[in-house]
C-alpha positions as CSV (number, residue, x, y, z in Angstrom):
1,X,105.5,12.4,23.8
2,X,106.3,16.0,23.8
3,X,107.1,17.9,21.0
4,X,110.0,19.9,23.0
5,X,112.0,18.5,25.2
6,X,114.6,20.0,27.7
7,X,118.8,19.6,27.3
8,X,119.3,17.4,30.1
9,X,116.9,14.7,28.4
10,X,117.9,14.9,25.1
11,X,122.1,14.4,26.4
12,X,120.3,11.2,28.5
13,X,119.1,9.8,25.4
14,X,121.6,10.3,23.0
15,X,124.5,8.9,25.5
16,X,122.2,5.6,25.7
17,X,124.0,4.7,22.4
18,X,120.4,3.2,21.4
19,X,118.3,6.5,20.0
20,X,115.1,3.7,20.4
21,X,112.9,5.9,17.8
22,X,114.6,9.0,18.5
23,X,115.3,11.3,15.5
24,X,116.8,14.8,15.9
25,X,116.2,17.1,13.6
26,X,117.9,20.4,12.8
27,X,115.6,22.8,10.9
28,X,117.6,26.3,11.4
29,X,116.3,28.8,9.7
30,X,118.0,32.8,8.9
31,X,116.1,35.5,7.7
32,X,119.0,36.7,6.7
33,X,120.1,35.2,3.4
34,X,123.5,35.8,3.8
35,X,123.1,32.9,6.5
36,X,122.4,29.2,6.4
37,X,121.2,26.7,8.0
38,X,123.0,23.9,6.0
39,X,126.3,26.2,6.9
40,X,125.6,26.0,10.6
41,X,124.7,22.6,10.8
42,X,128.3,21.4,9.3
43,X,130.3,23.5,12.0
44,X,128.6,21.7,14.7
45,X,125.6,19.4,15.7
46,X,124.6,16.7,18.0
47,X,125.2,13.4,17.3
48,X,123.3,11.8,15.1
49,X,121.5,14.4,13.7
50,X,120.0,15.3,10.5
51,X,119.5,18.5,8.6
52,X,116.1,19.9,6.6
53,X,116.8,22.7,4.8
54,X,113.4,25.1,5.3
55,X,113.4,26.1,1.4
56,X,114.3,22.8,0.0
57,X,113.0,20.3,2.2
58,X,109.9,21.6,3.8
59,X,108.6,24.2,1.5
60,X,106.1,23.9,-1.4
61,X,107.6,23.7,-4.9
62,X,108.3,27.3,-6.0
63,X,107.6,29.0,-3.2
64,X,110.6,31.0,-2.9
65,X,112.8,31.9,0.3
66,X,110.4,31.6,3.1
67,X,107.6,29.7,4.6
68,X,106.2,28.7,1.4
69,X,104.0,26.5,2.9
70,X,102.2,24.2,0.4
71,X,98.3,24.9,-0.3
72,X,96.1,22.9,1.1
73,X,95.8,18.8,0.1
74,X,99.3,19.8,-1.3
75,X,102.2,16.9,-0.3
76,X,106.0,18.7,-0.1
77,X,109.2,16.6,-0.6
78,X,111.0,15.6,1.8
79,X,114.0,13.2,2.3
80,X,113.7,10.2,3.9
């Protein structure tokens, strides 16, 4: 499967009523901390989805605002 997909098949599949495996995630992600993600995602998503906050989500512990990507071997939390 591929990792991006365009509009017209993502509306196909989420008016099948039956997302079969199908999980959309909404990762948005400001540079600007004045902005968030979480904020965004409330005023308006597709159906269905779920949001993972950069920072909390899919960062390494401590890391800071950013890519804190974990070191290497090193599992981040996520929720399930």
């Amino acid at each position: 499967m591929d990792a991006v997909v365009s509009t017209a098949w993502l509306a196909r599949e989420i008016q099948k009523g039956d997302p079969g495996g199908l999980r959309v995630v909404d990762v948005r992600y400001y540079l600007d901390p004045t902005r968030q993600g979480r904020d965004a995602f409330r005023a308006g998503q597709l159906p269905g989805a779920v949001f993972l906050d950069m920072d909390q989500d899919l960062s390494a512990p401590g890391g800071g605002r950013g890519l804190g990507i974990g070191r290497r071997g090193q599992r981040t939390g996520t929720r399930g």
